[in-house]
ZATI-955935 format. One record per atom (N, C-alpha, C): residue in one letter; x, y, z. Coordinates in steps of 0.05 Angstrom, whole numbers, plus 5000, padded with zeros to 4 digits. Example, Ala and Ser with C-alpha at 12.3 -4.5 7.8 and 13.67 -1.06 7.14 Angstrom:
2
A526448865156 A524649105156 A526449345156 S525749555142 S527349795143 S525850015157 
// end
This chain:
292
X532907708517 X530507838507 X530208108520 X529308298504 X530008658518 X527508638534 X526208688553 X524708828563 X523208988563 X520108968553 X518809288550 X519409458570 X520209708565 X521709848585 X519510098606 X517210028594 X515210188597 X514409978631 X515009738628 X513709518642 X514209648672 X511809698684 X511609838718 X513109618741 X514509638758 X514909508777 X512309528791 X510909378797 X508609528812 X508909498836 X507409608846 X506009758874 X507009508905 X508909508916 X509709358940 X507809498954 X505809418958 X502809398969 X503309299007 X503609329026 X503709229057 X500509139050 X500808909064 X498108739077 X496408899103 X494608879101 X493309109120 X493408869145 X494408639141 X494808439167 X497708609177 X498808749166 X501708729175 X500909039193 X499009239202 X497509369210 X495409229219 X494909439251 X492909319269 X491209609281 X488709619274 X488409979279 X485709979316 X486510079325 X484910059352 X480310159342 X481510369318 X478910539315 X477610429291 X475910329287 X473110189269 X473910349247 X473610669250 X473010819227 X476010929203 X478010879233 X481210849217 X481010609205 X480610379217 X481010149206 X480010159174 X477910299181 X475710319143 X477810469134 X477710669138 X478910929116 X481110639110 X483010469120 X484910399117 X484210159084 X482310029093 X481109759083 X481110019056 X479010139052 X479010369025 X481310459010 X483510509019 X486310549016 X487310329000 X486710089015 X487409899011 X487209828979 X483809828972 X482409728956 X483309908932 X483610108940 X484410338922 X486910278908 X490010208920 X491910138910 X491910018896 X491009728898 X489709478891 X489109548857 X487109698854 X485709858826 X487809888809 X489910158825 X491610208810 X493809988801 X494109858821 X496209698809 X495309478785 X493009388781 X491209298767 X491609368736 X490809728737 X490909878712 X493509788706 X496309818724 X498009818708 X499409598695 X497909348704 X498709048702 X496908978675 X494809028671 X492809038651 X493808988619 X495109178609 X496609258592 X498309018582 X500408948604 X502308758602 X501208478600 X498508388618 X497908248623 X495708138594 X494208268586 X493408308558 X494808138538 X497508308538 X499408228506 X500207928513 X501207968546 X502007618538 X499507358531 X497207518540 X494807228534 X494207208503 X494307478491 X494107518469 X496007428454 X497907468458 X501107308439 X500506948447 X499506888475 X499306558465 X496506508464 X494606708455 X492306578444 X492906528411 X494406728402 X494506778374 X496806498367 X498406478390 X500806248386 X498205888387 X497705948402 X495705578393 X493205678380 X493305928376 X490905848350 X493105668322 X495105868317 X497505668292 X497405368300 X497105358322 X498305008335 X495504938323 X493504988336 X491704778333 X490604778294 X490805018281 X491104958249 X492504828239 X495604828246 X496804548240 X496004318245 X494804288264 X493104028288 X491203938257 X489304068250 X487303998234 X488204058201 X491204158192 X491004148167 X491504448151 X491104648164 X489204848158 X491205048157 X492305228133 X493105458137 X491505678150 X493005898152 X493506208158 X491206338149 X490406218123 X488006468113 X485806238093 X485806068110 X483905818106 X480805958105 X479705968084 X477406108079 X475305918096 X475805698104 X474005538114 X473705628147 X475605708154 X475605898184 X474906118182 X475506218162 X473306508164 X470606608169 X470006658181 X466906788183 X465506768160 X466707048148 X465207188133 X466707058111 X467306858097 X467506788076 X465906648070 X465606468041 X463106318031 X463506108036 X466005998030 X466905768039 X467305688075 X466405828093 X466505778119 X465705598130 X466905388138 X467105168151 X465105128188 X462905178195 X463205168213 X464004878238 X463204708225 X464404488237 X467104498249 X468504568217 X472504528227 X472804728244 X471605008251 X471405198255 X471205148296 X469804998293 X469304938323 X471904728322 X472304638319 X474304428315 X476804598324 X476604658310 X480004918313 X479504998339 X477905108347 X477405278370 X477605128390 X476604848396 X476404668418 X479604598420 X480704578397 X483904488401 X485404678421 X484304998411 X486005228412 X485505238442 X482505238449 X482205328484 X482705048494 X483204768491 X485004598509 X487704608510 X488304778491 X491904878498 X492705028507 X490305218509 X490705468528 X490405448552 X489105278555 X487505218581 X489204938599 X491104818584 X493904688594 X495504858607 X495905128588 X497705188586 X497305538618 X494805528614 X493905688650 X495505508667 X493505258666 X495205078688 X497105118695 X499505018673 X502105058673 X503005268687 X502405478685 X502905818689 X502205798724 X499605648733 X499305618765 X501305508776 X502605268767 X504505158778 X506905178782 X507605398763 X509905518760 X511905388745 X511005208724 X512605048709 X513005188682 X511905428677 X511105608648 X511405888647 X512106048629 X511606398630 X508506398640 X507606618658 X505306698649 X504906918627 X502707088635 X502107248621 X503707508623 X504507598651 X505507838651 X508307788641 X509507528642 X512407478635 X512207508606 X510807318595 X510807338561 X510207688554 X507607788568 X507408078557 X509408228549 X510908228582 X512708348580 X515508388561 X515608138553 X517508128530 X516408198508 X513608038503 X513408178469 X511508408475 X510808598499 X510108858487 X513009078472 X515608918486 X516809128470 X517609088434 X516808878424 X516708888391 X514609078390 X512309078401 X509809208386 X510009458393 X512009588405 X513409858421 X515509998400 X516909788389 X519109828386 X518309978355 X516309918337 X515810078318 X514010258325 X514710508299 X512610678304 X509410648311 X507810678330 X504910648325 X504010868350 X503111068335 X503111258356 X500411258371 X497611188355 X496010958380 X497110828400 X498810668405 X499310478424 X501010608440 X502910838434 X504310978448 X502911128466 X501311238457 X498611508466 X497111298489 X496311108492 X494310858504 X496710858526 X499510778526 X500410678553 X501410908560 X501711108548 X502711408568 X500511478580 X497811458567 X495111518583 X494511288612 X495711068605 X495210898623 X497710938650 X500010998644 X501811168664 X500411328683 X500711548663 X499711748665 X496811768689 X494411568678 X493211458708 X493611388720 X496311168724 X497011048749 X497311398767 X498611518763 X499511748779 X497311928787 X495811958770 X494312128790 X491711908798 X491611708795 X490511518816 X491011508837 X493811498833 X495111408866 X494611758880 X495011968866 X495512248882 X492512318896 X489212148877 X487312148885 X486512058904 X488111838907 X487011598925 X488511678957 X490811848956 X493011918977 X490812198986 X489412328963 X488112528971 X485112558995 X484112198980 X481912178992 X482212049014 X484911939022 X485311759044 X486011979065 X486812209062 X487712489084 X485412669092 X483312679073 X480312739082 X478912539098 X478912329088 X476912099102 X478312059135 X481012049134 X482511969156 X481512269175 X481812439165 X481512749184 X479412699186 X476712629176 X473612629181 X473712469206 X474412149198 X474911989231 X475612069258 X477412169239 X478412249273 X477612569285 X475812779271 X474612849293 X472112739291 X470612549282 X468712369288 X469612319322 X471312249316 X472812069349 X472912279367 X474312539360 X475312699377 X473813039367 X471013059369 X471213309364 X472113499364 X472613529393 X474813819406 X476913839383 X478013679376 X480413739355 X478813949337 X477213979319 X476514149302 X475514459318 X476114519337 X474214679353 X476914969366 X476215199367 X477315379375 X481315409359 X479715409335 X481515549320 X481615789308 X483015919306 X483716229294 X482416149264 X481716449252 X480416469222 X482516419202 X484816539214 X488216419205 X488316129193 X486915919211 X488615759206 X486315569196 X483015669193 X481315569180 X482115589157 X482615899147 X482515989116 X484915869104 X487215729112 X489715519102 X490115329101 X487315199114 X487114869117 X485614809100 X486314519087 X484514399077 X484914089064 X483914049036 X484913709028 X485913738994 X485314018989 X486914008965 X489014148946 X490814128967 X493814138968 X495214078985 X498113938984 X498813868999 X499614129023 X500414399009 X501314609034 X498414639060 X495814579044 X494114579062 X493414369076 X494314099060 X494513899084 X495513889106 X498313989096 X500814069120 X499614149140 X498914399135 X497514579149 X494314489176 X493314309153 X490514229173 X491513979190 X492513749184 X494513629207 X496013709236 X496914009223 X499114109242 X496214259256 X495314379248 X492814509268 X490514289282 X490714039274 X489413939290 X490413719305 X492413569307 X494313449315 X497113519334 X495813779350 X498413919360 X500313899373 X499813709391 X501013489416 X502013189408 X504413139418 X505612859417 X503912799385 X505012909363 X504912899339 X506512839316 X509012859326 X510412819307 X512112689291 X510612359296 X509512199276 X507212289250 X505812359260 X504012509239 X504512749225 X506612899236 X507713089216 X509213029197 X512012849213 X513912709197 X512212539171 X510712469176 X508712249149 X507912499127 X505512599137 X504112829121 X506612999110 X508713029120 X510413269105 X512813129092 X512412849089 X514212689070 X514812829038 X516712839032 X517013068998 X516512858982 X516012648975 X514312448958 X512212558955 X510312538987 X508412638972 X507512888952 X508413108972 X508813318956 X509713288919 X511513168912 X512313128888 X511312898881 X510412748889 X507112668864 X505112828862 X504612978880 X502813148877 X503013418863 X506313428859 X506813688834 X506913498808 X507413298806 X506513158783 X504413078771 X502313088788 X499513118777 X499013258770 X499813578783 X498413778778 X500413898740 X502413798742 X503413818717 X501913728703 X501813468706 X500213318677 X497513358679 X495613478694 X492913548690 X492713778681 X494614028696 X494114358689 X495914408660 X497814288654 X499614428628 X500714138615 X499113968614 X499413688598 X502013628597 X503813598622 X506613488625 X508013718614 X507613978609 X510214188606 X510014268634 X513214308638 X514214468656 X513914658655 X512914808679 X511015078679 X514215268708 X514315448707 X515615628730 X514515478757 X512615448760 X512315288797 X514015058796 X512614898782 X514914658779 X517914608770 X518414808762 X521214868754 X522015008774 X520115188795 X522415198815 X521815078848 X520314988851 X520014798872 X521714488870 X522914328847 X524214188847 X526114278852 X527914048859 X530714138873 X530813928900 X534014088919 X534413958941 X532113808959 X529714128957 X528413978981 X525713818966 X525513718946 X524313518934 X526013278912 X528113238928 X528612998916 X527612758894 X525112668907 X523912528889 X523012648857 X522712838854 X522812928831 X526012998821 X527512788820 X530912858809 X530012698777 X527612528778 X526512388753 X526712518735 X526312828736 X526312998716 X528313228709 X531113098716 X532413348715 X533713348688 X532413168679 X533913178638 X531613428625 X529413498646 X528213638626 X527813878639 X528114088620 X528914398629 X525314528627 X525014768630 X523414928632 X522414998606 X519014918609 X516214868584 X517514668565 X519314478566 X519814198561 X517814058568 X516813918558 X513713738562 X515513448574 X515413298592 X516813038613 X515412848592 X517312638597 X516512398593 X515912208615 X514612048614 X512911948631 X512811608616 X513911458642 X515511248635 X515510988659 X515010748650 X514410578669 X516210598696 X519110628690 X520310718721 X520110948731 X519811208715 X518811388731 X515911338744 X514211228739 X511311188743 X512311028779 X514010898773 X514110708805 X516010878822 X518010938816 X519911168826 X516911408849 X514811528829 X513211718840 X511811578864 X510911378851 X508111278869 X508511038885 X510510888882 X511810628901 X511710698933 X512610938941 X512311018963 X509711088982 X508011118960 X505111178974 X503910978992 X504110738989 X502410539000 X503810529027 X506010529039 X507410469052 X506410799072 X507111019066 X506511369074 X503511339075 X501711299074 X498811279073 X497711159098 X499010819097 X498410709117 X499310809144 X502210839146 X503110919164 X502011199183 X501111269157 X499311619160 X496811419181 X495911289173 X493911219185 X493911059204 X496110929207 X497110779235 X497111039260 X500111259247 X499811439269 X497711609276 X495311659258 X493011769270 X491611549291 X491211459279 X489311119302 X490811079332 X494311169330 X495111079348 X494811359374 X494911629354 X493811939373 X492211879381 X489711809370 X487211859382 X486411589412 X488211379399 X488311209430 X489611319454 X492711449442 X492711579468 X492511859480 X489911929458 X489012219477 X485412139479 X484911939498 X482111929494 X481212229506 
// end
């Protein structure tokens, strides 16, 4: 059976048990991070998870019409027809949700497809022909996974910097106008930047994290698909390369070529975040213990 090819690996999520944070307010920013991935990986399960309930709701509704007799376009099941049956009508339905409702079971115990297994197979018939609604719906739904995740990586590098000069004032204090006017939370060159100015000492754990080229290149991938709706614009065409690797996803596509945007590229971008986030937030929790 082919595979909808769109279908996300999703999100290898770390357990915030598998992290232990000394500071209340890292620990939050962390738990929020947390909750945040969680979302995304959600959106992208959604989709898949949908078609398969839907293909075996639609599969024992047939079962249970056979069960009572009843074709395909049995006017007596219809609503809105004159001849509508409501009796058989409930009848059908009580059959349909005790076989669905076997058939959850089944799916808990692991004796059955579930939903994301079945989805996943038959979203690719309903893929495989033209329907450029349904095409437009999971590129949009991609398409959010990524800058979900670039939002959520965004708000977790503000909230984490708030903590910790919560913890450590002096860190924000007796800096040059230099290095005010280059810092900040929305871009990664100014993240770079406000990390390295406030984190100066036995840091570099926290540089090595924050100046990971993942992030950076999800974050030129957002800014593609929000500022020039997935064309390749001159920044992005020339900041990819050697020293952003993670963007090699796109080297089939040349300059003001609009990208495609595709369930393995979608995990390829953002798989790495959950893992670079936390850790971002382990090594801050672990600075500020040892510079009380």
């Amino acid at each position: 059976m082919a595979r909808f090819r769109d279908a996300v690996e999703f999100l290898s999520i770390p357990t915030c048990e598998s992290y232990s944070f000394d500071n209340k307010s890292v620990e939050a920013v962390a738990a929020n991070y947390f909750r945040n991935m969680l979302r995304i990986q959600s959106l992208g399960r959604l989709p898949i998870l949908l078609t398969g309930v839907a293909w075996m709701t639609a599969s024992y509704d047939m079962v249970a019409r056979h069960e009572i007799h009843s074709s395909l376009n049995d006017p007596r099941l219809d609503p809105e027809a004159v001849l509508f049956d409501p009796e058989m009508f409930m009848l059908k339905e009580q059959l349909r949700m005790r076989l669905q409702g076997e058939w959850f079971e089944r799916t808990k115990k692991g004796t059955t497809k579930g939903g994301m297994h079945i989805g996943e197979d038959r979203l690719a018939y309903f893929t495989s022909s033209p329907n450029a609604e349904l095409s437009e719906g999971i590129t949009a739904m991609l398409i959010g996974m990524i800058t979900g995740m670039w939002t959520s990586f965004e708000v977790l590098a503000e909230d984490l910097w708030n903590a910790a000069i919560k913890e450590r004032p002096l860190l924000n204090q007796n800096w040059t106008s230099k290095e005010r006017e280059t810092s900040g939370f929305r871009s990664v060159k100014r993240l770079k930047s406000l990390y390295s100015f406030t984190f100066r000492q036995d840091a570099a754990d926290i540089q090595k994290t924050i100046g990971d080229e993942r992030i950076e290149g999800l974050a030129l991938t957002r800014n593609l698909l929000t500022h020039t709706l997935g064309r390749i614009d001159k920044e992005f065409d020339c900041r990819r390369g050697p020293s952003i690797p993670s963007l090699s996803c796109f080297d089939a596509f040349q300059l003001h070529q609009e990208i495609e945007v595709t369930g393995p590229i979608v995990q390829h971008l953002i798989s790495p975040l959950p893992v670079l986030g936390l850790d971002l937030i382990h090594h801050v929790d672990q600075w500020i213990h040892n510079h009380p």
